[in-house]
ROSE-4610 file (N, C-alpha, C; in Angstrom, 1 decimal, always signed):
// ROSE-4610
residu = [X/X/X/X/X/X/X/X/X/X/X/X/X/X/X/X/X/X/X/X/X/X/X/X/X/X/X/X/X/X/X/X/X/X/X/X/X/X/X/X/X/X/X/X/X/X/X/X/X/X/X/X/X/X/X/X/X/X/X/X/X/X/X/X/X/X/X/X/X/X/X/X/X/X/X/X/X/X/X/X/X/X/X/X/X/X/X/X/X/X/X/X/X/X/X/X/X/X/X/X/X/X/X/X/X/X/X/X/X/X/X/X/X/X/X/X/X/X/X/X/X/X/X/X/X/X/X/X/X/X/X/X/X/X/X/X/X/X/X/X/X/X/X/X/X/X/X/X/X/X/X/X/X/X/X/X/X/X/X/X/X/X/X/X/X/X/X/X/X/X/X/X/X/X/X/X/X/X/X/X/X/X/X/X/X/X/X/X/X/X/X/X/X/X/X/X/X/X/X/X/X/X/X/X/X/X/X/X/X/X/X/X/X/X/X/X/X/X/X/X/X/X/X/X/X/X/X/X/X/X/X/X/X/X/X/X/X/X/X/X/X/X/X/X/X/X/X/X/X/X/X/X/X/X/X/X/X/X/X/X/X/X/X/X/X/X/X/X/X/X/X/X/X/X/X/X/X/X/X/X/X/X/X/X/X/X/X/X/X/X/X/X/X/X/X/X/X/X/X/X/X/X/X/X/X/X/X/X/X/X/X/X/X/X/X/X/X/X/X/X/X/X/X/X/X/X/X/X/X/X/X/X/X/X/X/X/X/X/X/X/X/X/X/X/X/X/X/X/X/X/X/X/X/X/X/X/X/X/X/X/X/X/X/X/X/X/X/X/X/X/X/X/X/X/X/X/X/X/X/X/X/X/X/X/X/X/X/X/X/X/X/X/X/X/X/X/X/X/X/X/X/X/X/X/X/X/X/X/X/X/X/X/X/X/X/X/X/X/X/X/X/X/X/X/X/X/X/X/X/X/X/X/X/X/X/X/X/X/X/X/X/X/X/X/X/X/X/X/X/X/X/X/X/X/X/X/X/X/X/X/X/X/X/X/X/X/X/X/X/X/X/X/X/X/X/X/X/X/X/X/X/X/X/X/X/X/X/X/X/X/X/X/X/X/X/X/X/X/X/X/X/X/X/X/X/X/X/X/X/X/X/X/X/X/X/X/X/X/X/X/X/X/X/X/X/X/X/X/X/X/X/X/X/X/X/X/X/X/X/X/X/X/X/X/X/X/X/X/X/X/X/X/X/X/X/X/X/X/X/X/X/X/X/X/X/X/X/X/X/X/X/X/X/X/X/X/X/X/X/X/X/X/X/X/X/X/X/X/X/X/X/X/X/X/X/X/X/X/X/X/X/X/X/X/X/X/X/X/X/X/X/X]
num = [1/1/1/2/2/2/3/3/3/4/4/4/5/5/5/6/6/6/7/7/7/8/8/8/9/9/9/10/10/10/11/11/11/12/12/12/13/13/13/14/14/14/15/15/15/16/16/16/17/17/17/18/18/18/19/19/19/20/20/20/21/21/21/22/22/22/23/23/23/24/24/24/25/25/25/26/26/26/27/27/27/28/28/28/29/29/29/30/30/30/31/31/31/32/32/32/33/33/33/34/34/34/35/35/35/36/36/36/37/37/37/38/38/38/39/39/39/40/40/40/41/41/41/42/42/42/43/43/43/44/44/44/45/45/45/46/46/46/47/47/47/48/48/48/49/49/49/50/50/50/51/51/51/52/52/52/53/53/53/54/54/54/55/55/55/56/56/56/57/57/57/58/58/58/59/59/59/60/60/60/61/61/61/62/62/62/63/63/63/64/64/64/65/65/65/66/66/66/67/67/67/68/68/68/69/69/69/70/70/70/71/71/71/72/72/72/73/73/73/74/74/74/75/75/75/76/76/76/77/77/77/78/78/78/79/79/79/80/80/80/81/81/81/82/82/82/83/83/83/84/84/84/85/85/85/86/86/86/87/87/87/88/88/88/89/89/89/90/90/90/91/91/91/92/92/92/93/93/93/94/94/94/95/95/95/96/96/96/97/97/97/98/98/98/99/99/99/100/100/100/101/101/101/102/102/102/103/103/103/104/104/104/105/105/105/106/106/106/107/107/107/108/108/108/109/109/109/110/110/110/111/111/111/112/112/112/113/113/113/114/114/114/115/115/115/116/116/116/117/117/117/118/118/118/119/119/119/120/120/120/121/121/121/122/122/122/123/123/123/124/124/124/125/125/125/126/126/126/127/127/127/128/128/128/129/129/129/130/130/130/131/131/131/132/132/132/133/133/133/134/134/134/135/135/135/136/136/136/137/137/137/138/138/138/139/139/139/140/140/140/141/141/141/142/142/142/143/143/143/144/144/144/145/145/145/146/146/146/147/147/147/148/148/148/149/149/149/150/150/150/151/151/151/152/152/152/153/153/153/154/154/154/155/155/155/156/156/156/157/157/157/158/158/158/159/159/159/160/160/160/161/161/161/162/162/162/163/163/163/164/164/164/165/165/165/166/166/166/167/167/167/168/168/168/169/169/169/170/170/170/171/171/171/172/172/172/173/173/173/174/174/174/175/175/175/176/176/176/177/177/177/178/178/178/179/179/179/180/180/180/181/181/181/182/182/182/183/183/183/184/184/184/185/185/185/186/186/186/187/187/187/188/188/188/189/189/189/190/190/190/191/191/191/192/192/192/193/193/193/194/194/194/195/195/195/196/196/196/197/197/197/198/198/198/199/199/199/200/200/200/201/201/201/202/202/202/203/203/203/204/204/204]
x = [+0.8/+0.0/+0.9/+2.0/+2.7/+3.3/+3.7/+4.6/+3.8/+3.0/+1.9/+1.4/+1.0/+1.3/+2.5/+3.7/+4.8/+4.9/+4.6/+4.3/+3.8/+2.6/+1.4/+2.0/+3.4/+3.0/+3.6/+4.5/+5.1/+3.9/+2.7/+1.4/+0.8/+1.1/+0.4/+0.7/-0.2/-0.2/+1.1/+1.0/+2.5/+3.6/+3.6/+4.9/+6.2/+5.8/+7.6/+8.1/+6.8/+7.0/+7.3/+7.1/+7.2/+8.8/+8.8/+10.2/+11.3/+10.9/+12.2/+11.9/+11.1/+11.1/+11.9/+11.4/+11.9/+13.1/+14.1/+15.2/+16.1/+15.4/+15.5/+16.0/+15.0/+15.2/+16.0/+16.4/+17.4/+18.9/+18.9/+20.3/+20.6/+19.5/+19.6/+20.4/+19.4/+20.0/+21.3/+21.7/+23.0/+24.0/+24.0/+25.2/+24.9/+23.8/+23.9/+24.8/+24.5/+25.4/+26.5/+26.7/+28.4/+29.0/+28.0/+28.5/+28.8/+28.2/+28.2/+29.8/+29.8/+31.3/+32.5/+32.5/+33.3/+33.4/+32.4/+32.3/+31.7/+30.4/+29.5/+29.8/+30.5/+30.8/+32.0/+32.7/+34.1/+34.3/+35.4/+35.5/+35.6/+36.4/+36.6/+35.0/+34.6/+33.2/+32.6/+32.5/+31.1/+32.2/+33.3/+33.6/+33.8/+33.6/+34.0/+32.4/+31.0/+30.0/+29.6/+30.3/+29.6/+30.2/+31.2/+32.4/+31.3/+30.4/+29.7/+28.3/+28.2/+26.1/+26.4/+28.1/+28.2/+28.2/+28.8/+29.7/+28.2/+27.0/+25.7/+25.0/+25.2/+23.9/+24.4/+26.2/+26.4/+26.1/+26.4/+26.6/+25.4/+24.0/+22.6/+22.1/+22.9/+22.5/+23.0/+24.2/+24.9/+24.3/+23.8/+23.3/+21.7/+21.1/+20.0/+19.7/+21.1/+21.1/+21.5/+20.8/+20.5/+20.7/+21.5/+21.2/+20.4/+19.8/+18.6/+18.5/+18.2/+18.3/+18.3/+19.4/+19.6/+19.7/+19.0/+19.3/+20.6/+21.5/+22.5/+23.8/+23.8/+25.7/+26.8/+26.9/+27.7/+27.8/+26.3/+25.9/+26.0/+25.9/+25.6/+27.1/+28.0/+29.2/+29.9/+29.7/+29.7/+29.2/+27.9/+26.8/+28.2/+28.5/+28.8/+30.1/+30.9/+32.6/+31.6/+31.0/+30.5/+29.8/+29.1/+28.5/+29.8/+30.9/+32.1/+32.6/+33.1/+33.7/+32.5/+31.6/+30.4/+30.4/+30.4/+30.7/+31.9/+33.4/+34.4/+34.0/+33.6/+33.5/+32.8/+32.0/+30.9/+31.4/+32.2/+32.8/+34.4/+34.7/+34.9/+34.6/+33.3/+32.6/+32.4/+32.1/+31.5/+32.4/+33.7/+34.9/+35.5/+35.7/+35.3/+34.3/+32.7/+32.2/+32.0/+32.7/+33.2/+33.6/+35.0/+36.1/+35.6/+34.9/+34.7/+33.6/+33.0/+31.8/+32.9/+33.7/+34.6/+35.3/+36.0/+36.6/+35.4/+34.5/+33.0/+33.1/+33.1/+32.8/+34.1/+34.9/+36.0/+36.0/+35.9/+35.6/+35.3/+33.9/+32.6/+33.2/+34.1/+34.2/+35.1/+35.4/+36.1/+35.3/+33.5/+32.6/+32.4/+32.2/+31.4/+31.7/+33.0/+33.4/+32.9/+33.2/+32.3/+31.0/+30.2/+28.8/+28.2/+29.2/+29.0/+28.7/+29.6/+30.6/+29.0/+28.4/+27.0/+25.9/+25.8/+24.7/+24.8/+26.3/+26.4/+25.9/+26.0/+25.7/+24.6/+23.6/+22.5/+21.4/+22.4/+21.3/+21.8/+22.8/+23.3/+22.0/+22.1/+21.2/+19.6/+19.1/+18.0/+17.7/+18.9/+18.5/+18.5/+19.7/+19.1/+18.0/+17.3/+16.2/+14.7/+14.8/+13.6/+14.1/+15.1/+15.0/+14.3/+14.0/+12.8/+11.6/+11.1/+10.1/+9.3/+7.8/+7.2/+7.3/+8.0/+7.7/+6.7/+6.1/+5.2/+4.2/+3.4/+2.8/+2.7/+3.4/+3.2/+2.0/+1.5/+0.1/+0.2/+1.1/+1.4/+1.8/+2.1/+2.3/+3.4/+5.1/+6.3/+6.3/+7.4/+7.9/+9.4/+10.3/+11.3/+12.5/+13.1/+14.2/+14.0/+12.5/+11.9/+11.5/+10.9/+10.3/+11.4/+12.5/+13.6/+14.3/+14.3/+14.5/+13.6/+12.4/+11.6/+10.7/+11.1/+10.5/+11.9/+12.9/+14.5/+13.9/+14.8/+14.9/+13.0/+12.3/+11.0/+9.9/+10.0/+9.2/+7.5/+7.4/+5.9/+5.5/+4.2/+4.5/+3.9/+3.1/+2.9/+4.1/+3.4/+4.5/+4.6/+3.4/+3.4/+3.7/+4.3/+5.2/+6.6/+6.8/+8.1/+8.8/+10.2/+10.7/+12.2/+12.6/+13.1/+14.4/+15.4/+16.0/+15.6/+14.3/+13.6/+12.7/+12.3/+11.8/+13.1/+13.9/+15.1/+15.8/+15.8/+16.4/+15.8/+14.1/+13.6/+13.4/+13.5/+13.2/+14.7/+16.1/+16.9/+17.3/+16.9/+17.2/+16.1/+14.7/+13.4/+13.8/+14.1/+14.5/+15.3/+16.7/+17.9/+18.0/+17.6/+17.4/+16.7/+15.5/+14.4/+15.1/+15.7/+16.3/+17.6/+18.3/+19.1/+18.5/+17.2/+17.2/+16.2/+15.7/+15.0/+16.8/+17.4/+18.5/+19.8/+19.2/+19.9/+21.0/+21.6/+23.0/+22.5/+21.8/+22.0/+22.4/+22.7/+24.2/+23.8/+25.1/+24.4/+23.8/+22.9/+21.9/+22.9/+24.3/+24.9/+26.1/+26.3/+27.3/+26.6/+27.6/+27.5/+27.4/+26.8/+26.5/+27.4/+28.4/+29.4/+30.9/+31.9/+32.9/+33.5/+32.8/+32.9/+31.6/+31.6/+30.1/+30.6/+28.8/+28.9/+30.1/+30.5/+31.3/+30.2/+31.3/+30.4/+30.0/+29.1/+28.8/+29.6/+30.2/+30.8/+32.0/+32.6/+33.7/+34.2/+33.2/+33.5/+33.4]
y = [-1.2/+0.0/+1.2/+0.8/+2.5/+2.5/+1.4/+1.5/+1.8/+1.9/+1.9/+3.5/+4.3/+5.9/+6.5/+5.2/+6.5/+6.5/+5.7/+5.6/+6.6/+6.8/+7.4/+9.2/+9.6/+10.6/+11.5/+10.6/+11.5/+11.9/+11.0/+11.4/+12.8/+13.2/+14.1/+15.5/+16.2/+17.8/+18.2/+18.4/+19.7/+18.7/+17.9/+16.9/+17.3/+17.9/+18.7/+19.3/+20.3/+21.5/+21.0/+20.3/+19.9/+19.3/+18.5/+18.1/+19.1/+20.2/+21.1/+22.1/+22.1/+23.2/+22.2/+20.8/+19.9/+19.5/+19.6/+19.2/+20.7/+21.7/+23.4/+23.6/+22.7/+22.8/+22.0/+21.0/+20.0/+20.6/+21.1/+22.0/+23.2/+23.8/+25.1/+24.3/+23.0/+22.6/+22.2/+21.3/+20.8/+22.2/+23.5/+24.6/+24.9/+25.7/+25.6/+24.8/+23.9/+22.7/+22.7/+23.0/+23.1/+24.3/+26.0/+27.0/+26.9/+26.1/+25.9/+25.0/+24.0/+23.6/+23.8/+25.1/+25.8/+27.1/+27.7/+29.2/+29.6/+29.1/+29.6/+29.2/+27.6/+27.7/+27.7/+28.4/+28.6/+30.1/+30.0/+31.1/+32.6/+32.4/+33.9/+34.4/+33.6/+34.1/+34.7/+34.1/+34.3/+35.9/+36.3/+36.9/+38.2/+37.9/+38.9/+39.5/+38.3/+39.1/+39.8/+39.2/+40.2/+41.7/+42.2/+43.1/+43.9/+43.4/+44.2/+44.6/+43.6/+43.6/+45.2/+45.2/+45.8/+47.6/+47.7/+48.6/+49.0/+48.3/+48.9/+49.4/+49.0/+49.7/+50.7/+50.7/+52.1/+53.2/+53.0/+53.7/+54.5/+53.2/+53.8/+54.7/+54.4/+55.3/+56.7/+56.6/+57.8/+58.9/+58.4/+58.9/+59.5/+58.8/+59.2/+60.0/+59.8/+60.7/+62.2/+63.5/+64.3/+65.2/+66.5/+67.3/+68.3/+68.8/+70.1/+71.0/+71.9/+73.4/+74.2/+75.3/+76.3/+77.5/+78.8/+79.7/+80.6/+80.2/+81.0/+80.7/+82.0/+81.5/+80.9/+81.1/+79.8/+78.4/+78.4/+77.1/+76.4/+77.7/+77.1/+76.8/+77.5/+77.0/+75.7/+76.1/+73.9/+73.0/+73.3/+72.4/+72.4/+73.3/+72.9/+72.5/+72.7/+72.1/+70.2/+70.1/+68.5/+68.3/+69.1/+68.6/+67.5/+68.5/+68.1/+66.8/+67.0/+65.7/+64.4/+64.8/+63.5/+62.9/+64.3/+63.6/+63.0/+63.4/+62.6/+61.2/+61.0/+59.7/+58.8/+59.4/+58.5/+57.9/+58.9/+58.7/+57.4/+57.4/+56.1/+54.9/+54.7/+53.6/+53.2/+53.7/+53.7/+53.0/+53.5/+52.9/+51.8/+51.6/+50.3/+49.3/+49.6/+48.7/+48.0/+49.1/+48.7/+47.7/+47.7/+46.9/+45.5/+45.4/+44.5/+43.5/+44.6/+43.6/+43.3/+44.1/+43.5/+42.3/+42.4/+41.3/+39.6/+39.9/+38.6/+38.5/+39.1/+38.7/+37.8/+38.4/+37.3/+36.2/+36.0/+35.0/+33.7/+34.7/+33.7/+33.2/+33.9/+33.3/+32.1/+31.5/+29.9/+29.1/+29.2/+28.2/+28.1/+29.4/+30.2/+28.8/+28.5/+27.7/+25.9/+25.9/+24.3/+24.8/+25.9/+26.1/+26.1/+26.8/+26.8/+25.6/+24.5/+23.5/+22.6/+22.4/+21.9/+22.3/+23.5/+24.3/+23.9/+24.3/+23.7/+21.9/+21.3/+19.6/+20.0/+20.2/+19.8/+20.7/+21.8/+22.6/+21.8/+20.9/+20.2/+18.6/+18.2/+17.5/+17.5/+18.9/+19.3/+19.5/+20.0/+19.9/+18.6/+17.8/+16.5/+16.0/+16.5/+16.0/+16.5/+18.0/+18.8/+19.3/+19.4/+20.0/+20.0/+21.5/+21.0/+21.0/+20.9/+20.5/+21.6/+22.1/+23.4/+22.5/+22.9/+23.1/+23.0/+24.4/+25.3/+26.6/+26.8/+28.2/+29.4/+30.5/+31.6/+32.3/+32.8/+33.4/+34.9/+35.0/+36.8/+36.3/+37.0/+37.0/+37.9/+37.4/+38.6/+38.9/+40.1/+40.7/+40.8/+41.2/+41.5/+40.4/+40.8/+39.5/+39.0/+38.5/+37.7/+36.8/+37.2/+36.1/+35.5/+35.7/+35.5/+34.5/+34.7/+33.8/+32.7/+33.2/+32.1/+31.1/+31.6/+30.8/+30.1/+30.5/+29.6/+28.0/+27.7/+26.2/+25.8/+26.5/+26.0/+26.3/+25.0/+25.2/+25.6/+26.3/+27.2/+28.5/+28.9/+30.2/+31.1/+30.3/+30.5/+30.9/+32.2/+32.6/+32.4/+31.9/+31.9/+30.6/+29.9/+28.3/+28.7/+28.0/+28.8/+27.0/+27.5/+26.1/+26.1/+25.1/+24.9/+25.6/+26.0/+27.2/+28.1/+29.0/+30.3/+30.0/+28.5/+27.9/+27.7/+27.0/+26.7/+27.9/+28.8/+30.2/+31.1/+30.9/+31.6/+30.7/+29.9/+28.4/+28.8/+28.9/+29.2/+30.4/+31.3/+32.8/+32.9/+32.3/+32.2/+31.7/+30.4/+29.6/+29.5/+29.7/+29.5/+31.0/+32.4/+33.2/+33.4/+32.2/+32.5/+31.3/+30.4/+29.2/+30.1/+31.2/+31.4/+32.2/+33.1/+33.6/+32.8/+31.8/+30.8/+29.9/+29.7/+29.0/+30.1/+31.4/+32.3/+32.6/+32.5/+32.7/+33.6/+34.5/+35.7/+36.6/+37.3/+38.1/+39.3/+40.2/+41.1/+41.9/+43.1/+43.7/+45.3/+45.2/+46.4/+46.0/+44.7/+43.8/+44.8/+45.3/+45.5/+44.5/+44.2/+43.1/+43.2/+42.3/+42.2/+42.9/+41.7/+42.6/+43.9/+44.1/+46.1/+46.6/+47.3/+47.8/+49.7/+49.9/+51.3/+52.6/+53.4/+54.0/+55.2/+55.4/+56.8/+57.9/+58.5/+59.8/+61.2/+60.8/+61.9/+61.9/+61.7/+60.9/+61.8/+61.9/+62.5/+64.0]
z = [+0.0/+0.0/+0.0/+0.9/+1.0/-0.1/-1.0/-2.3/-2.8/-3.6/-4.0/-4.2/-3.1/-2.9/-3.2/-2.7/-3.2/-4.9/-5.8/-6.7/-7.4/-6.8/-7.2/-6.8/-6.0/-6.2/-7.4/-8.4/-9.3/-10.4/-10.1/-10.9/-10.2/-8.7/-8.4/-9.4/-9.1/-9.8/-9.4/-8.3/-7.9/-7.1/-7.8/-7.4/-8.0/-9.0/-8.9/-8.6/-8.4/-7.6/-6.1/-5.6/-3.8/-4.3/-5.1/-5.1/-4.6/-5.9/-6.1/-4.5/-4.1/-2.7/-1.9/-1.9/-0.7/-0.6/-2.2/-2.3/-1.4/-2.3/-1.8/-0.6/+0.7/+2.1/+2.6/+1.8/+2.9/+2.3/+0.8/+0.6/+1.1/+2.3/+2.9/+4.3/+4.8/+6.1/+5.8/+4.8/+4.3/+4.8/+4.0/+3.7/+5.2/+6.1/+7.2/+8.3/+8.1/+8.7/+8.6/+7.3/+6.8/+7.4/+7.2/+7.4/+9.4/+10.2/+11.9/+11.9/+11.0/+11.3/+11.4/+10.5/+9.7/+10.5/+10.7/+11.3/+12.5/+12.1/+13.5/+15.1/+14.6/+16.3/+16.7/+15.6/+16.7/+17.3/+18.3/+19.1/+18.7/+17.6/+16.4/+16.2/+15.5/+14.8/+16.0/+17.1/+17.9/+18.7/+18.9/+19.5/+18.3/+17.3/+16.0/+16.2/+16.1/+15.9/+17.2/+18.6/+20.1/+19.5/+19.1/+19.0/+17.9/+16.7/+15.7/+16.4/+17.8/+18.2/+19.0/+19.7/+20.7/+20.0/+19.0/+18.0/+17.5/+16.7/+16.6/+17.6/+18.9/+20.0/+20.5/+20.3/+20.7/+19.7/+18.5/+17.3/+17.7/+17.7/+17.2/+19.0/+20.0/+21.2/+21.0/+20.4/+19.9/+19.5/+18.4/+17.3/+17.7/+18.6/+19.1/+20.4/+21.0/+22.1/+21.8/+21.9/+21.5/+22.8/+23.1/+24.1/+24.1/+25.2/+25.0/+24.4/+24.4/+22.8/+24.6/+24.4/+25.3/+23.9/+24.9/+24.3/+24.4/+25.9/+26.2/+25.3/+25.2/+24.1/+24.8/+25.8/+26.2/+26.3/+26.8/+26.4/+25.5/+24.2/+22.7/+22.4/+22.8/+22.6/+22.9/+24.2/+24.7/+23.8/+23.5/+22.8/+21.5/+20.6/+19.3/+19.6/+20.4/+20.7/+21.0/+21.8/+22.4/+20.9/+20.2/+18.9/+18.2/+18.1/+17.0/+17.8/+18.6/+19.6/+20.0/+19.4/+19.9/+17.9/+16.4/+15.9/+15.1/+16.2/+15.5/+16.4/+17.8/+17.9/+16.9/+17.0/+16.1/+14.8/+14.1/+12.8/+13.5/+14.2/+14.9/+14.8/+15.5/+16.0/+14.6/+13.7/+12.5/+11.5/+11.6/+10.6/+11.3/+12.8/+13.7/+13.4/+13.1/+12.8/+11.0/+10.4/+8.9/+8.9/+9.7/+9.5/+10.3/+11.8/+12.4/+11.1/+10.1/+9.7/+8.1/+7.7/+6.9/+6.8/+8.5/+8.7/+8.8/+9.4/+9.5/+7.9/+6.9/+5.5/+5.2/+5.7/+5.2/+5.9/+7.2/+7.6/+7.3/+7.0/+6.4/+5.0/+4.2/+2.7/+2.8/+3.9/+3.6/+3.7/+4.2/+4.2/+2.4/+1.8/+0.7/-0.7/-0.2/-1.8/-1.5/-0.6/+0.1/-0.4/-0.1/-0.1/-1.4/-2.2/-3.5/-4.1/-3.9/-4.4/-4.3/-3.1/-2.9/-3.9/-3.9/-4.4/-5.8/-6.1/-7.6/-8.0/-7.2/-7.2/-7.4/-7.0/-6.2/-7.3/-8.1/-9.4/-10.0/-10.6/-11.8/-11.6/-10.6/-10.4/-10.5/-10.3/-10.5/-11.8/-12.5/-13.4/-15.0/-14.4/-15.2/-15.0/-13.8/-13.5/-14.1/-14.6/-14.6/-16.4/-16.9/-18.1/-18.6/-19.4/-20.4/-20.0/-18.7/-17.9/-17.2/-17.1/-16.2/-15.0/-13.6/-12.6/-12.1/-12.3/-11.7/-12.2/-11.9/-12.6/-11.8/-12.6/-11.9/-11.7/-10.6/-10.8/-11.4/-12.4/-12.7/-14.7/-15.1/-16.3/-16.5/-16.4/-15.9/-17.0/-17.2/-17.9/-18.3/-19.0/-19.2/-19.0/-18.3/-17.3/-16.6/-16.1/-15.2/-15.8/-17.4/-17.8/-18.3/-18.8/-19.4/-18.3/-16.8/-16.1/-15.6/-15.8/-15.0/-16.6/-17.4/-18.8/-19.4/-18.8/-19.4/-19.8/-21.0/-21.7/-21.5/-21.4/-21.7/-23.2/-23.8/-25.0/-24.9/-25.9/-25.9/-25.0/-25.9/-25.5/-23.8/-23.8/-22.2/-21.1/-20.8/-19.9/-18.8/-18.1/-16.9/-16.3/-17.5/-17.2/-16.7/-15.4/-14.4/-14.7/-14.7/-15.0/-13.6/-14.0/-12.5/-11.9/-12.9/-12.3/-11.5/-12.2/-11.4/-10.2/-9.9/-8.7/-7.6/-7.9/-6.9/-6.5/-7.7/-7.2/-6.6/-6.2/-5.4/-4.5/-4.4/-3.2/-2.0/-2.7/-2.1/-1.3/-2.0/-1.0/+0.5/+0.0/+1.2/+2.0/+1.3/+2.5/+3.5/+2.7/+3.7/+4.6/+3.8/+4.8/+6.2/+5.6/+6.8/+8.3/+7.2/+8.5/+9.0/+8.5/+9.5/+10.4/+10.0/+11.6/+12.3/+12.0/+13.3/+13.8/+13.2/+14.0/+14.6/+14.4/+14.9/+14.0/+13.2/+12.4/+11.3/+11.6/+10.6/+10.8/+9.9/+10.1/+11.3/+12.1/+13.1/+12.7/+13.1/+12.3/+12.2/+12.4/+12.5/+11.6/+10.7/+9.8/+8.4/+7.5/+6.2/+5.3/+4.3/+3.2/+2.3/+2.0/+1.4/+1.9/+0.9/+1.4/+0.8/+0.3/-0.4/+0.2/+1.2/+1.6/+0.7/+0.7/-0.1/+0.9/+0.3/+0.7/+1.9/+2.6/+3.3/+2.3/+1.9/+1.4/+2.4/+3.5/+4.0/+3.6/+3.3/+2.6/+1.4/+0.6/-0.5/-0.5]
């Protein structure tokens, strides 16, 4: 009987589609797993990211602590001498937490080629598996470079046939994002995104 169902589900409707989400989720737990052996639980990482949680809450107390409006000119003097010395700290803490979230990116890039290295298996695999083949249907009718991604290697003209690249590639970012912040390993909320983060505009 149970053979028999499992059989029966490559007849179901959205049985490819559950495939490719399902394969999706155990290659998010896989690089996860990989990225904790590697990174997350050794001493560096976890003492690199207290150094970026710590470097944000001051930054953002900084920045928000604000002194009172006097009208006396001496006062106002104080105020603008403490203005400038409150913002060379700040411009501090700030090129401090550049470098703290510079250094975490490098870190992290010795998991990146193992991670790759998976990701790459596991699309080459999906796709001996699915070529050629609709996935899924979009409920939208894209345009431009979407449809160009999500209509890839698929014959006829229906657009809203999504084939399995543009499923796994949106299957992967949801997912593995949303499992790192339920297992906690997403990045600190005061870490820059990449290792070239945009430059200061004060700067220039």
């Amino acid at each position: 009987m149970a053979t028999s169902q499992l059989f029966n589900f490559s007849s179901y409707k959205y049985s490819d589609s559950l495939t490719v989400v399902g394969i999706s989720f155990c290659t998010a737990i896989v690089c996860e797993a990989i990225s904790w052996l590697l990174i997350y639980r050794t001493n560096s990482y976890k003492s690199l990211r207290s150094s970026i949680d710590k470097a944000a809450k001051k930054l953002e107390t900084m920045k928000t602590d604000t002194p009172n409006s006097s009208s006396s000119s001496s006062v106002a003097k104080v105020k603008i001498s403490n203005k400038k010395s409150k913002t060379k700290k700040i411009d501090r803490v700030e090129t401090s937490l550049k470098e703290s979230s510079r250094d975490l990116s490098l870190f992290k890039f010795k998991s990146g080629a193992v991670v790759a290295l998976v990701l790459f298996v596991v699309f080459g695999l999906l796709n001996s598996l699915f070529e050629g083949k609709v996935v899924a249907k979009l409920p939208f009718k894209p345009f431009g470079i979407v449809m160009k991604m999500s209509h890839r290697g698929l014959h006829g003209d229906d657009v809203t046939d999504c084939s399995m690249p543009f499923l796994y590639f949106l299957c992967s970012i949801s997912i593995r994002t949303n499992l790192q912040k339920f297992l906690g390993f997403a990045p600190p909320r005061g870490a820059s995104s990449g290792l070239f983060p945009m430059p200061d505009p004060k700067t220039n």
